[in-house]
ROZA-944064 format. One record per residue: residue in three letters; x, y, z of N, C-alpha, C in turn. Coordinates in steps of 0.2 Angstrom, whole numbers, padded with zeros to 4 digits, always signed. Layout:
BEGIN
AlaXYZXYZXYZ ...
! end
This chain:
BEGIN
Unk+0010+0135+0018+0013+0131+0024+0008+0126+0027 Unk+0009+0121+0028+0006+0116+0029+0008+0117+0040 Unk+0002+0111+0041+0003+0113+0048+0005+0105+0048 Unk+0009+0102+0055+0010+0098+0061+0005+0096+0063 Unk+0004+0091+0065+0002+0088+0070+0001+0088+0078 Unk+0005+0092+0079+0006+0095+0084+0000+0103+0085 Unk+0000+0102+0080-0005+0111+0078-0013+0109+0080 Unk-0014+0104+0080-0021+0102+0081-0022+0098+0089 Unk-0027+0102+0090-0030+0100+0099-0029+0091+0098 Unk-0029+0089+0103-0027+0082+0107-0032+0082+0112 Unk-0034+0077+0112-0039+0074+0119-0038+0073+0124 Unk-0042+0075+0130-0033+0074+0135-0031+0067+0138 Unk-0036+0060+0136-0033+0054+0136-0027+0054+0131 Unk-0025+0057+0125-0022+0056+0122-0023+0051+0116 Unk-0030+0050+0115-0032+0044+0109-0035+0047+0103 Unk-0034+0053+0103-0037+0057+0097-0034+0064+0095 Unk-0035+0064+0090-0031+0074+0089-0036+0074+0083 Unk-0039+0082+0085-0045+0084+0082-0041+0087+0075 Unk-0044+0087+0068-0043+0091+0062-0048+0089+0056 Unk-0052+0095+0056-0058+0095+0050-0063+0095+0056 Unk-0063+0096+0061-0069+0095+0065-0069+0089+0065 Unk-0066+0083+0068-0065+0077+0067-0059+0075+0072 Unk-0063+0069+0076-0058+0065+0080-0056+0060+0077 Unk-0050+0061+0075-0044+0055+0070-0040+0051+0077 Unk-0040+0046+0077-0035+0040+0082-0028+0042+0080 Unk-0024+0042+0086-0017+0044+0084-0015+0038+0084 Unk-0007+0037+0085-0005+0032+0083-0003+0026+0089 Unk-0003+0019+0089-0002+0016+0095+0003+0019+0098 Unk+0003+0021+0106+0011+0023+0110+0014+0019+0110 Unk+0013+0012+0111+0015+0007+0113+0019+0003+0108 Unk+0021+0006+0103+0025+0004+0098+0033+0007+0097 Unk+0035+0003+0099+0041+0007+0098+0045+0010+0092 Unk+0052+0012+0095+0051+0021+0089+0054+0017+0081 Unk+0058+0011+0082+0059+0007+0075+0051+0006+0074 Unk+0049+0001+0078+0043-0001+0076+0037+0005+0071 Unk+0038+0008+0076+0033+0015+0073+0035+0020+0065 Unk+0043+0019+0065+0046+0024+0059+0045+0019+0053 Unk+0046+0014+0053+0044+0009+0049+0037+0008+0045 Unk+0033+0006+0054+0026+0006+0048+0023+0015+0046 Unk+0027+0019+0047+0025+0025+0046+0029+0026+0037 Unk+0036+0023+0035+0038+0024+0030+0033+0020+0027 Unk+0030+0014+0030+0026+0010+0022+0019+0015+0021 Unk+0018+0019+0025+0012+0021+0025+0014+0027+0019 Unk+0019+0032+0022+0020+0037+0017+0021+0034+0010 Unk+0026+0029+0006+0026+0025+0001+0021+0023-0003 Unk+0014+0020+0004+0006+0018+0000+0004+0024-0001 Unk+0005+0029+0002+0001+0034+0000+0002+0039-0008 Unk+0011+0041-0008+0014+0040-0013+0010+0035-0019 Unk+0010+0029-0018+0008+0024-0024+0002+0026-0024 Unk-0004+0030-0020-0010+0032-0023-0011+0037-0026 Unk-0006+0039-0023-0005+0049-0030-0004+0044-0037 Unk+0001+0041-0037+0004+0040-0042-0002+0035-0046 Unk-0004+0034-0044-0012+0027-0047-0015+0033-0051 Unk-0017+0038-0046-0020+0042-0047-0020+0046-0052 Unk-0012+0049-0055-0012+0052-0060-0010+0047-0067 Unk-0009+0040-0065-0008+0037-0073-0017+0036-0074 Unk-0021+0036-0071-0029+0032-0069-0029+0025-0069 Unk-0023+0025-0066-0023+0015-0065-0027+0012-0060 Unk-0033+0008-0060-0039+0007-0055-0038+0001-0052 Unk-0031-0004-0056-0032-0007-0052-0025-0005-0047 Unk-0021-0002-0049-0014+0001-0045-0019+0005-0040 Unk-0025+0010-0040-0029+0015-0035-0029+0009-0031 Unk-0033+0004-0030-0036-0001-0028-0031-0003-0022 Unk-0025-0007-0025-0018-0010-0022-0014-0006-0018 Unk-0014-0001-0020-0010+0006-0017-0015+0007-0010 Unk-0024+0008-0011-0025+0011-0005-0028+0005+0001 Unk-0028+0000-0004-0026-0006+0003-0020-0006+0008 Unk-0016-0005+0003-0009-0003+0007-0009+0001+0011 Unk-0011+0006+0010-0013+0012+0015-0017+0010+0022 Unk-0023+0007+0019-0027+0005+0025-0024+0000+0030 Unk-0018-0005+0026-0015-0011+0031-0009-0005+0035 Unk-0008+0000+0033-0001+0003+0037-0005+0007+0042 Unk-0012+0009+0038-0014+0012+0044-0014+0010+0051 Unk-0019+0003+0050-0021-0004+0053-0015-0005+0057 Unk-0008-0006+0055-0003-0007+0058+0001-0003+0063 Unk-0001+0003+0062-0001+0010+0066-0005+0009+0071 Unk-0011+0005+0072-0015+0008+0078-0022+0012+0075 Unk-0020+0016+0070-0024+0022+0069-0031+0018+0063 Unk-0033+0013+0064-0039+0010+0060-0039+0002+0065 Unk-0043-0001+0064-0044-0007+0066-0046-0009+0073 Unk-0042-0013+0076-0047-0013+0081-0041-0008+0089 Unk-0044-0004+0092-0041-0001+0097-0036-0001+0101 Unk-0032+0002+0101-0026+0002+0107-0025+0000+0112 Unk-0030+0004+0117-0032+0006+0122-0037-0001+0124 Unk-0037-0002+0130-0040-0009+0134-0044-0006+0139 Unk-0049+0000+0139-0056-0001+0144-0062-0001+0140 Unk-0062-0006+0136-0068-0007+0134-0070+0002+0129 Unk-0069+0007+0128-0070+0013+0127-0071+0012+0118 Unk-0077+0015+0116-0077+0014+0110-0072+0018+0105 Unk-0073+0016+0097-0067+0021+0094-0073+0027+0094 Unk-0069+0031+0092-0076+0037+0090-0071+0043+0085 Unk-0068+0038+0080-0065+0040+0074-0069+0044+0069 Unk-0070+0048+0068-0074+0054+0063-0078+0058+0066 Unk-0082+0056+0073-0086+0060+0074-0083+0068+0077 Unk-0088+0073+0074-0086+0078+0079-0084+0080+0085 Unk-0081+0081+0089-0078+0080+0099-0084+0082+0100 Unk-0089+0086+0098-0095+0087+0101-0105+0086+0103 Unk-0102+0079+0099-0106+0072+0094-0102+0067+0099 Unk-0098+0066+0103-0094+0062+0107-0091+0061+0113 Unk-0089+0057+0118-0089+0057+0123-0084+0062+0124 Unk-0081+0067+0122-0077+0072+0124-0078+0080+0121 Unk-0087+0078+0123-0091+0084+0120-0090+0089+0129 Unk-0090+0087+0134-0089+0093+0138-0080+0095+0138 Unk-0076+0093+0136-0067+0096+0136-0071+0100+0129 Unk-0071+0097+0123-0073+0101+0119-0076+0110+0118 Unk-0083+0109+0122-0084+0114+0125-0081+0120+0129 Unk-0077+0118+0134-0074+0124+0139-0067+0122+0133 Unk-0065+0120+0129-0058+0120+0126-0059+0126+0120 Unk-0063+0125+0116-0065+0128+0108-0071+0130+0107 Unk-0075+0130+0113-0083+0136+0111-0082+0139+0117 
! end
């Protein structure tokens, strides 16, 4: 059974959801829901297209495929430069408690 994204803690600015031990950027809110069901279908498709590189071992298709993925990411919000307008760094991979939402992490999960 695979989990939701809803199954894993969120920050309570709402600019991260924790999984692997790792704050990942959710998706810009500010996109509206064509907007966002769109660049989310290209995204699934590039990802698709890198399974599929993957299993013929096509290196330039792996290549093309995971740019693709990286420009849908990009175009989601969840890579590039940040949503959010206070100056607040990204802090994409680090552990919540390696980063500025090491005391919510604490009284949340230890």
């Amino acid at each position: 059974m695979s989990k939701r994204r809803a199954d894993y803690p969120e920050t309570p600015d709402g600019r991260y959801f924790v999984a692997k031990e790792k704050l990942w950027r959710k998706t810009d809110p500010a996109l509206d829901d064509a907007t966002r069901r769109a660049r989310v279908k290209s995204l699934m498709q590039a990802r698709r297209a890198v399974k599929h590189a993957k299993q013929t071992a096509d290196d330039d298709a792996l290549c093309e495929a995971r740019q693709a993925v990286d420009a849908a990411k990009i175009a989601l919000g969840e890579r590039g430069p940040v949503w959010w307008n206070d100056n607040a760094p990204d802090e994409t991979g680090k552990h919540p408690r390696n980063s500025s939402y090491a005391e919510w992490w604490h009284q949340e999960h230890e």
